[in-house]
C-alpha positions in Angstrom: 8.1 7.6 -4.3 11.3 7.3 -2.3 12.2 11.1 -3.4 8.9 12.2 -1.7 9.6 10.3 1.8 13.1 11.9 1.8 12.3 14.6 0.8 9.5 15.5 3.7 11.5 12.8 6.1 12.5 15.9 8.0 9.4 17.6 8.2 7.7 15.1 10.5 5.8 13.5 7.7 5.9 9.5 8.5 5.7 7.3 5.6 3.8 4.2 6.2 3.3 0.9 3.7 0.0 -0.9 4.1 -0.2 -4.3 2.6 -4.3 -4.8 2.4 -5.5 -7.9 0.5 -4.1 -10.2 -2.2 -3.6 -9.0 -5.5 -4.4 -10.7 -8.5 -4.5 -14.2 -6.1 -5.0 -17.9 -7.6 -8.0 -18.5 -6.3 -9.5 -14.6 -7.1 -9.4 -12.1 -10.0 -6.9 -11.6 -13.1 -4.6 -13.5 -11.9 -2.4 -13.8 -15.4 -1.4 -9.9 -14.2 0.3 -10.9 -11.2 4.0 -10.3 -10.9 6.0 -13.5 -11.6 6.8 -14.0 -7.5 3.2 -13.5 -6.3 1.6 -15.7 -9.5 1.4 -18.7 -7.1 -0.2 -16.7 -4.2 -4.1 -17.5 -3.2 -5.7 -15.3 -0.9 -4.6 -15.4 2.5 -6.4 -17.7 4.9 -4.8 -17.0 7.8 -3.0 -14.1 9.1 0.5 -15.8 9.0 -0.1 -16.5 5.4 -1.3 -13.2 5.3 2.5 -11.9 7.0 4.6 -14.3 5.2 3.2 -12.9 1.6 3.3 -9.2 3.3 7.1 -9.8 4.1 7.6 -10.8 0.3 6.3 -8.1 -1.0 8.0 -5.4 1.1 11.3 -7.1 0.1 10.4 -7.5 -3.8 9.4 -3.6 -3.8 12.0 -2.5 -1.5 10.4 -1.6 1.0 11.8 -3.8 3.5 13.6 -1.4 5.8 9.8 0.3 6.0 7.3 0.6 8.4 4.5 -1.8 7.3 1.1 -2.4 8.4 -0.5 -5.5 7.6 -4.4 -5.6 7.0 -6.0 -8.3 9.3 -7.5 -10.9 7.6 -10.9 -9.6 7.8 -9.2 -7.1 5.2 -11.4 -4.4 7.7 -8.4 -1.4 5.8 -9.2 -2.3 2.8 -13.7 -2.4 3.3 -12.9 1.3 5.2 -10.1 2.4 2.5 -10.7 1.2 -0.6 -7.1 1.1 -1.1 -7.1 -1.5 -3.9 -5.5 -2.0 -6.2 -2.7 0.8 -4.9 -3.5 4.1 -3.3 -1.9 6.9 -2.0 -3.2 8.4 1.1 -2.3 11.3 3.9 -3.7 10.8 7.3 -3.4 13.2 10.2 -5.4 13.5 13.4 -7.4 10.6 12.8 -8.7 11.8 9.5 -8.2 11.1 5.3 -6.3 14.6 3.9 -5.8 13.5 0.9 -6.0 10.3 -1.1 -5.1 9.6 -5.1 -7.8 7.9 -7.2 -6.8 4.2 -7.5 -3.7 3.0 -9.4 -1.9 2.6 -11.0 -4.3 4.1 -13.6 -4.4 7.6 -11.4 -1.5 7.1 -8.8 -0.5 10.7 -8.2 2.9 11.2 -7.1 2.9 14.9 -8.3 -0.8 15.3 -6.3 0.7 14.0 -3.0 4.1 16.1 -3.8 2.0 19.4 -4.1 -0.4 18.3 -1.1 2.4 17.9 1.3 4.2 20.8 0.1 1.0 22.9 1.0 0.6 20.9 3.9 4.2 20.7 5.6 
């Protein structure tokens, strides 16, 4: 995914990261296929739970040095996005673009590469 940002970094595309709700949390759903540093995680009840666990996973997926917006704890992105579990989306003038079906089962690099190209 890095190749894609840098690659249309200089075409005024802005790559954003949008941490929506918990995955795979404690207290929630299929929690035995959470990565080892979020297996320990419940949902967020707060939004500085919410932030601290945002914060660890833009450093775990190197993303830290990246833009990120953090759902509210409403998770009001996620109800108007269906972004979970991952999603790939391209937003311009207030509207969706283009969006990949959900991942990681039909995360589409390629798609968004070819979309962006036409686009750009």
């Amino acid at each position: 995914m890095r190749d894609v940002v840098d690659a249309f970094a200089n075409n005024g595309i802005k790559y954003k990261v949008v941490y929506c709700t918990e995955a795979h949390p404690t207290d929630g759903w299929m929690n035995q296929f959470a990565p080892a540093q979020f297996k320990n995680v419940a949902y967020a009840q707060t939004i500085d739970e919410r932030l601290r666990v945002a914060r660890t996973f833009a450093r775990s997926c190197g993303v830290a040095d990246t833009d990120v917006i953090v759902d509210g704890i409403g998770d009001e992105l996620e109800r108007a996005y269906e972004a979970r579990p991952e999603r790939l989306y391209v937003v311009g003038g207030g509207n969706v673009l283009w969006r990949c079906g959900p991942g990681p089962w039909e995360y589409d690099v390629a798609g968004l590469t070819a979309f962006l190209q036409a686009y750009a």
